[in-house]
MDTraj code that builds the backbone (N, CA, C; nanometers):
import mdtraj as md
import numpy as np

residues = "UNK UNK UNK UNK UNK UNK UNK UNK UNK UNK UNK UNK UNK UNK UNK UNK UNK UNK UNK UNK UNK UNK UNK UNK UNK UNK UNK UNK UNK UNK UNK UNK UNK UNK UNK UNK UNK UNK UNK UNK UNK UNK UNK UNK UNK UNK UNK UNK UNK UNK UNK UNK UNK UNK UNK UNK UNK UNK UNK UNK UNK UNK UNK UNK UNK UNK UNK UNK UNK UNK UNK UNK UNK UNK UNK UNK UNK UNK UNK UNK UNK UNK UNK UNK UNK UNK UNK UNK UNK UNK UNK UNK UNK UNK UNK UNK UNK UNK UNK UNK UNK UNK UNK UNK UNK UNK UNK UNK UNK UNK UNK UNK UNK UNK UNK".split()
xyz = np.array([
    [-1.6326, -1.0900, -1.5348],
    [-1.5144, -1.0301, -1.4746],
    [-1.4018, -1.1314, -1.4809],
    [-1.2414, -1.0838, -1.5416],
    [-1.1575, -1.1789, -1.4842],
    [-1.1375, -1.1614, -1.4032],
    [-1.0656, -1.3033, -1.3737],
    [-1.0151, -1.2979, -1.2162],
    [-0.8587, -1.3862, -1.2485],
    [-0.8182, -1.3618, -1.2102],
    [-0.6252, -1.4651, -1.2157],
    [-0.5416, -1.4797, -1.0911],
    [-0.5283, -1.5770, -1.1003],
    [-0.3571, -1.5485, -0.9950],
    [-0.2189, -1.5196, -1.0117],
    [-0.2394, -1.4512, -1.2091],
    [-0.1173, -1.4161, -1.1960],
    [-0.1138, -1.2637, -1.1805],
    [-0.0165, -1.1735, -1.2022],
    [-0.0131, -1.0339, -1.1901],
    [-0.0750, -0.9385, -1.2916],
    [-0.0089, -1.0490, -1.4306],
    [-0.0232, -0.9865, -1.5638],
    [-0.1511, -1.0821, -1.6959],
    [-0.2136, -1.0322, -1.7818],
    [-0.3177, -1.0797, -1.8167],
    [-0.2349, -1.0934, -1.9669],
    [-0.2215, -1.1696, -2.0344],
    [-0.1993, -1.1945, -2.1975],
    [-0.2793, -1.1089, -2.2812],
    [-0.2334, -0.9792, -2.3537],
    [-0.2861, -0.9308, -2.4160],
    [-0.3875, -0.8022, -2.3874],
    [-0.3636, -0.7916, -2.2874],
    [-0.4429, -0.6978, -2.1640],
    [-0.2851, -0.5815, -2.0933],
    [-0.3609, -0.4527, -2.1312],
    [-0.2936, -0.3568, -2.1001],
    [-0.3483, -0.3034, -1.9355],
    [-0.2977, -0.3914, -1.8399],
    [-0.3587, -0.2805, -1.7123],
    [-0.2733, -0.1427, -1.7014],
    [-0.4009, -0.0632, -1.6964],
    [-0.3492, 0.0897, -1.6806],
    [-0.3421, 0.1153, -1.5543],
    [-0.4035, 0.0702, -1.4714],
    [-0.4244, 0.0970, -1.3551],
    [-0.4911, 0.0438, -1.2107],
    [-0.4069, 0.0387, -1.0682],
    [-0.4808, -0.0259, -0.9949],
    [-0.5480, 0.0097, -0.8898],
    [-0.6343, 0.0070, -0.8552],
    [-0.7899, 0.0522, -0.8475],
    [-0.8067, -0.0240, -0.6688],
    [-0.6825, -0.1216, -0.6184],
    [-0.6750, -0.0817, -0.4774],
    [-0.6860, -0.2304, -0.4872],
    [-0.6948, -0.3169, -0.3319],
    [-0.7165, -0.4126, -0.3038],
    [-0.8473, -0.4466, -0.2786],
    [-0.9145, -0.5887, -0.3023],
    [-1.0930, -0.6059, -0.3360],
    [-1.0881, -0.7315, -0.1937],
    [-1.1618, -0.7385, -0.1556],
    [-1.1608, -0.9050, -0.0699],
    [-1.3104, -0.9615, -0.0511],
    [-1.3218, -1.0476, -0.0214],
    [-1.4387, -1.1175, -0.0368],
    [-1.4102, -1.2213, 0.1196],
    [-1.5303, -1.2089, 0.1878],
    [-1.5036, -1.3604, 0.2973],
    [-1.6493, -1.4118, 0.3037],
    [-1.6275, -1.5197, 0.3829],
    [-1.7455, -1.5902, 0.4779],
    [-1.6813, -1.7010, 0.5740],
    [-1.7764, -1.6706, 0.6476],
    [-1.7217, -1.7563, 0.7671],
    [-1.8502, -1.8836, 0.8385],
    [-1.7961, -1.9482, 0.8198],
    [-1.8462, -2.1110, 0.8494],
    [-1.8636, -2.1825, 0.9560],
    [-1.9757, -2.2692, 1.0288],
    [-1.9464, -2.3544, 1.1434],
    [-1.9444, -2.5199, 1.0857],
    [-1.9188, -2.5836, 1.1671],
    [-1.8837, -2.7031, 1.1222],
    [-2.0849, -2.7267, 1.1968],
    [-2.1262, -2.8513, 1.1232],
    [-2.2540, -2.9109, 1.1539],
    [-2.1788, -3.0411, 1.1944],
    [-2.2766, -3.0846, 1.3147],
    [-2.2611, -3.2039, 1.3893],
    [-2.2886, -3.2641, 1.2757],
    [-2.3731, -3.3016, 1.1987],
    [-2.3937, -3.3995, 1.1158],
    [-2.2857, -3.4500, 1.0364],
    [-2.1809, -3.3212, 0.9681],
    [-2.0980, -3.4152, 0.9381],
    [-1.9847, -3.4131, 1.0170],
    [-1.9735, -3.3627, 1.1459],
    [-1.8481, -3.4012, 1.2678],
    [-1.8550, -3.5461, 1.2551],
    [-2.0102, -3.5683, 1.3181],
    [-2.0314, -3.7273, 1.3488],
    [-2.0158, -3.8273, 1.1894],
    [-1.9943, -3.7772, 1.0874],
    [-1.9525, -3.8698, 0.9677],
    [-1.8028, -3.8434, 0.9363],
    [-1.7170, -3.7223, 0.9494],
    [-1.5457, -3.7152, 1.0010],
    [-1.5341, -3.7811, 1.0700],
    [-1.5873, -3.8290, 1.1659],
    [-1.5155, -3.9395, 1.2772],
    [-1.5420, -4.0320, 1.2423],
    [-1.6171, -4.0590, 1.1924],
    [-1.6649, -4.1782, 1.1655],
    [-1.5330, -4.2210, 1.0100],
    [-1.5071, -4.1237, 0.9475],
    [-1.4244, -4.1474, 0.8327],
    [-1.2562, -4.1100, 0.8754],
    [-1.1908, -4.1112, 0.9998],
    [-1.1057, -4.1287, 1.0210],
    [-1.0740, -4.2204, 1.0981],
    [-1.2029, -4.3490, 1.1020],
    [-1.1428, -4.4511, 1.1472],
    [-1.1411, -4.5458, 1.0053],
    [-1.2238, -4.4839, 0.8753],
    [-1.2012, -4.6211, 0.7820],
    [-1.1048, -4.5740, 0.6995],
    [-1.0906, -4.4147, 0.7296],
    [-1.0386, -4.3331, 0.5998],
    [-1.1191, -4.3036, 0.4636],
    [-1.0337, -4.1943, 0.3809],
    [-1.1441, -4.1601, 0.2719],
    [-1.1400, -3.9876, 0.2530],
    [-1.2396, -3.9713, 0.1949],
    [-1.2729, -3.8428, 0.1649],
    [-1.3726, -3.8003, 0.2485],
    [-1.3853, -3.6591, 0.3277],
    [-1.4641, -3.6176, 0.3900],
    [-1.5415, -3.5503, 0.2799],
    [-1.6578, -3.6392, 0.2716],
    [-1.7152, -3.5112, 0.1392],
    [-1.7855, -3.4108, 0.2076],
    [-1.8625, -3.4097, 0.3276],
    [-1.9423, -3.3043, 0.3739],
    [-1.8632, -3.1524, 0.3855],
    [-1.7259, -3.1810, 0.4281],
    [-1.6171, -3.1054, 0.4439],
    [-1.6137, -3.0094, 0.2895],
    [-1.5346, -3.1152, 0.1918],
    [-1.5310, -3.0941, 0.0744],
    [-1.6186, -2.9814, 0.0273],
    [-1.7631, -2.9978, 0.0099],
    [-1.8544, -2.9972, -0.0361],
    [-1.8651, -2.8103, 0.0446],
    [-1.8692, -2.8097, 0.1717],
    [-1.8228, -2.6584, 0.2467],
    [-1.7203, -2.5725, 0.2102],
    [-1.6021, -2.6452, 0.1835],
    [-1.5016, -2.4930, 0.1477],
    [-1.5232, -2.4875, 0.0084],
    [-1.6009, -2.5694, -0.0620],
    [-1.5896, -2.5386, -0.1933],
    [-1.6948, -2.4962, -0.2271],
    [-1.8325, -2.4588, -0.1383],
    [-1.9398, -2.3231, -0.1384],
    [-1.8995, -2.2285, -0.0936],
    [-1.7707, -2.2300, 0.0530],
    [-1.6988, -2.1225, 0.1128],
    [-1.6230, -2.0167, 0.0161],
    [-1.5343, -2.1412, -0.0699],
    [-1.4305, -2.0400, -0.1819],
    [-1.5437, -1.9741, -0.2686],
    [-1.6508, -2.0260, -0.3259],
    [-1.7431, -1.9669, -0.4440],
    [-1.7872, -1.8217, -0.3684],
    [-1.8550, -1.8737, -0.2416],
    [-1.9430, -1.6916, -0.2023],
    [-1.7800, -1.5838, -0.1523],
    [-1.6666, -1.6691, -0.1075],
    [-1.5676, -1.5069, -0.0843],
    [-1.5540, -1.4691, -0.2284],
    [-1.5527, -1.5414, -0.3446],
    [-1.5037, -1.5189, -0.4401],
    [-1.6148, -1.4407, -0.5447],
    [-1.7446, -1.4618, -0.4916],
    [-1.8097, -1.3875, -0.5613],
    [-1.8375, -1.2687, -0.5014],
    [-1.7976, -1.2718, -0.3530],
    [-1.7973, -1.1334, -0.2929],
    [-1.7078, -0.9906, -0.2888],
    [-1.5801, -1.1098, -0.3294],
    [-1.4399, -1.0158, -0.3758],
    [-1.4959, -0.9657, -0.5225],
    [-1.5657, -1.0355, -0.6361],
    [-1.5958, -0.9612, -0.7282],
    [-1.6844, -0.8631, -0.7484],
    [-1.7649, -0.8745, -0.6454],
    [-1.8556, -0.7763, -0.6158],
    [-1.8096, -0.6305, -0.5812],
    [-1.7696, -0.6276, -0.4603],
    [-1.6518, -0.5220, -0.4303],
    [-1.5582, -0.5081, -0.5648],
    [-1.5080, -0.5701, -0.6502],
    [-1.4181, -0.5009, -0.7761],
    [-1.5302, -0.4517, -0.8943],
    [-1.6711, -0.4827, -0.8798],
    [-1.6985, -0.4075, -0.9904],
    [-1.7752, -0.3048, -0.9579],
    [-1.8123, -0.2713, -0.7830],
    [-1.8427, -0.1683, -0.7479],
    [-1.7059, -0.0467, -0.7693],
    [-1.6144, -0.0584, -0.8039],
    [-1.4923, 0.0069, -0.7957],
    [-1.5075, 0.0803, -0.9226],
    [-1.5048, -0.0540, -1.0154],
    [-1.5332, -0.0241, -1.1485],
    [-1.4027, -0.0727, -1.2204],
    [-1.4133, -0.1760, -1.1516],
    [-1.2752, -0.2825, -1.2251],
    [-1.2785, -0.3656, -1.3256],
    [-1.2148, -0.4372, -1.4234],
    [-1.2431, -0.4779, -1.5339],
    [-1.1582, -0.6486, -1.5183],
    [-1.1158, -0.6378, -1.3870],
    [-1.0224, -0.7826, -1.3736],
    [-0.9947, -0.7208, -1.2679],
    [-0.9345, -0.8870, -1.1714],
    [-0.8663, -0.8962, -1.0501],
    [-0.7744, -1.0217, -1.0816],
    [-0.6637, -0.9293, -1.0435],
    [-0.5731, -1.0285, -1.0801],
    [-0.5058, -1.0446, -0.9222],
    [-0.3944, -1.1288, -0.9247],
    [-0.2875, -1.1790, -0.8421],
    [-0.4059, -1.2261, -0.7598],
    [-0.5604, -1.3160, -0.7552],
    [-0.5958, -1.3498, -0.6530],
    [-0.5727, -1.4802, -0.5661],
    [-0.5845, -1.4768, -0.4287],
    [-0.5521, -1.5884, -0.3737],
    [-0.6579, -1.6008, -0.2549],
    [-0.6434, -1.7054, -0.1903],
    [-0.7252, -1.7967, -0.1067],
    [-0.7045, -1.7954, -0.0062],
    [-0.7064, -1.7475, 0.1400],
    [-0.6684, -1.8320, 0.2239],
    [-0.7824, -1.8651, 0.3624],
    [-0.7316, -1.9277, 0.4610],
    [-0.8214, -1.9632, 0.5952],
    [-0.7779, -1.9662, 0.7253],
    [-0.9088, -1.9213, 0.7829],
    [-0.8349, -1.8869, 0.9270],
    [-0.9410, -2.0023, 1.0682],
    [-0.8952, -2.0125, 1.1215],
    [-1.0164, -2.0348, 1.2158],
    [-1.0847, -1.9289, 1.3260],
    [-1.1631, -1.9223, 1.3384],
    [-1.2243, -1.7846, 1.4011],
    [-1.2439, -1.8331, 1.5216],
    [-1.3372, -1.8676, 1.5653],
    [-1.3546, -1.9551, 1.6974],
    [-1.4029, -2.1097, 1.7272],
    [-1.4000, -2.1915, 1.7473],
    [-1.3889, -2.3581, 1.8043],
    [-1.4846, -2.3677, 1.7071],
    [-1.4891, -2.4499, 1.5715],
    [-1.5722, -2.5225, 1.5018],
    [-1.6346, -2.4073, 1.4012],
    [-1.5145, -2.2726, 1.3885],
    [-1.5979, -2.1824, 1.3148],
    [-1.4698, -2.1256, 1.2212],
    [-1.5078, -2.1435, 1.0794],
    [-1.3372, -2.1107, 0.9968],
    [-1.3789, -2.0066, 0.9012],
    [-1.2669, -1.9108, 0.8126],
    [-1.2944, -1.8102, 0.7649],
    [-1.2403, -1.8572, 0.6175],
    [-1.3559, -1.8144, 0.5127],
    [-1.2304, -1.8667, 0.3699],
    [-1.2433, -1.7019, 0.3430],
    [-1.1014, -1.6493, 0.2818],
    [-1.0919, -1.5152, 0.2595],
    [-1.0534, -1.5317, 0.1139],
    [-1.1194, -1.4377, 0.0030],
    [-1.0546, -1.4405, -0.1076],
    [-1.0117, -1.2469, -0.1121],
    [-0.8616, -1.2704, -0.2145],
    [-0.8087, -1.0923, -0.2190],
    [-0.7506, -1.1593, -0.3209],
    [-0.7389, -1.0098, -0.3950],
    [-0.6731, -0.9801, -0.5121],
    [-0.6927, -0.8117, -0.5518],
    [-0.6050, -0.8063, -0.6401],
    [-0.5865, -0.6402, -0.6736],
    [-0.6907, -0.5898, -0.7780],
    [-0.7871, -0.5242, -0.7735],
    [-0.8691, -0.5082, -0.8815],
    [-0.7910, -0.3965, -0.9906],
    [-0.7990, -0.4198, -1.0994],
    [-0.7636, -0.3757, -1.1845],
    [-0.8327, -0.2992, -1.3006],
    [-0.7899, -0.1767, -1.3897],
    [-0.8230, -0.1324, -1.5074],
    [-0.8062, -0.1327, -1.6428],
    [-0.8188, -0.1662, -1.7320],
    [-0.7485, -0.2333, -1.8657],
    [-0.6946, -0.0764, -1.9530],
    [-0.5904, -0.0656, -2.0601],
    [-0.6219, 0.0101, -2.1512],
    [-0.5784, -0.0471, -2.2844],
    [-0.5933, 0.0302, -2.3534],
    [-0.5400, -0.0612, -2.5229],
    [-0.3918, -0.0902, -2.5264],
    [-0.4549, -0.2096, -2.5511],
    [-0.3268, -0.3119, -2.5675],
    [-0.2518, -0.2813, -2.6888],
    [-0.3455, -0.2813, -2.7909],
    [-0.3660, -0.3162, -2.9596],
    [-0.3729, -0.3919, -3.0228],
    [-0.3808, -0.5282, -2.9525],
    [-0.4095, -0.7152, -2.9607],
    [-0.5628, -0.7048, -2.9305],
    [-0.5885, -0.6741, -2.7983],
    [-0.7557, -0.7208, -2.7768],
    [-0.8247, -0.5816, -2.6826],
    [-0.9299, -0.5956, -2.6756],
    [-1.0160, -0.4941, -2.6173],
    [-1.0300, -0.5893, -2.4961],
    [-1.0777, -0.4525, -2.4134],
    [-1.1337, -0.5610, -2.2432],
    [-1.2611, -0.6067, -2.2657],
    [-1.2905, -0.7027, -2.2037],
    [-1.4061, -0.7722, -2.2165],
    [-1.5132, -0.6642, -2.1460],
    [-1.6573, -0.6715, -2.1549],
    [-1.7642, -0.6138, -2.1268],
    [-1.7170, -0.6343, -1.9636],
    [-1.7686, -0.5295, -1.8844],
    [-1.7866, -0.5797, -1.7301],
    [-1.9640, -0.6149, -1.7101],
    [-2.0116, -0.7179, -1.6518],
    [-2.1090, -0.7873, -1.6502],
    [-2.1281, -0.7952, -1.5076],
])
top = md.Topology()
chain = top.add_chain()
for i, resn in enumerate(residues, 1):
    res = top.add_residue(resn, chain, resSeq=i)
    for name in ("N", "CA", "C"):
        top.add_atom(name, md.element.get_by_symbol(name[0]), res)
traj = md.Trajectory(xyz[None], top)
């Protein structure tokens, strides 16, 4: 499936849009790495435990927003974006949305298989 953040795809005729798709999950922070954040804002650095969370967080909204677009029967999601919320004390939301989309002939390229 594509996915983009822009509106329009190079060579790709969208015929049609097929509604808004979203994908979330929502997260608690583990003491284990609270107690290594504190510990790394007194030497400074990279929080990798942190790191290492929104960037399994962005993968499952993002594979969940695609999920929802190919139950639709979408062929791309474009204009997608990212964002986060905090839900309650030590508990945050990564949300992925974008517009799922339908391709038609361009006369440059065919749409890719949906998989």
């Amino acid at each position: 499936m594509i996915t983009a953040t822009t509106e329009n795809l190079p060579g790709y005729l969208i015929t049609s849009h097929l509604g808004i798709v979203c994908g979330n999950t929502v997260r608690a922070k583990h003491v284990g790495r609270d107690i290594m954040a504190t510990l790394k804002t007194i030497v400074g650095g990279e929080i990798s435990g942190y790191t290492e969370m929104l960037q399994e967080s962005r993968n499952q909204a993002l594979d969940r927003m695609i999920t929802q677009a190919k139950a639709m029967g979408a062929d791309a999601v474009v204009n997608v974006r990212f964002t986060t919320s905090q839900v309650a004390q030590g508990m945050s939301e990564m949300l992925a949305y974008g517009n799922a989309v339908k391709f038609g002939q361009s006369g440059a390229t065919s749409p890719p298989p949906v998989s």
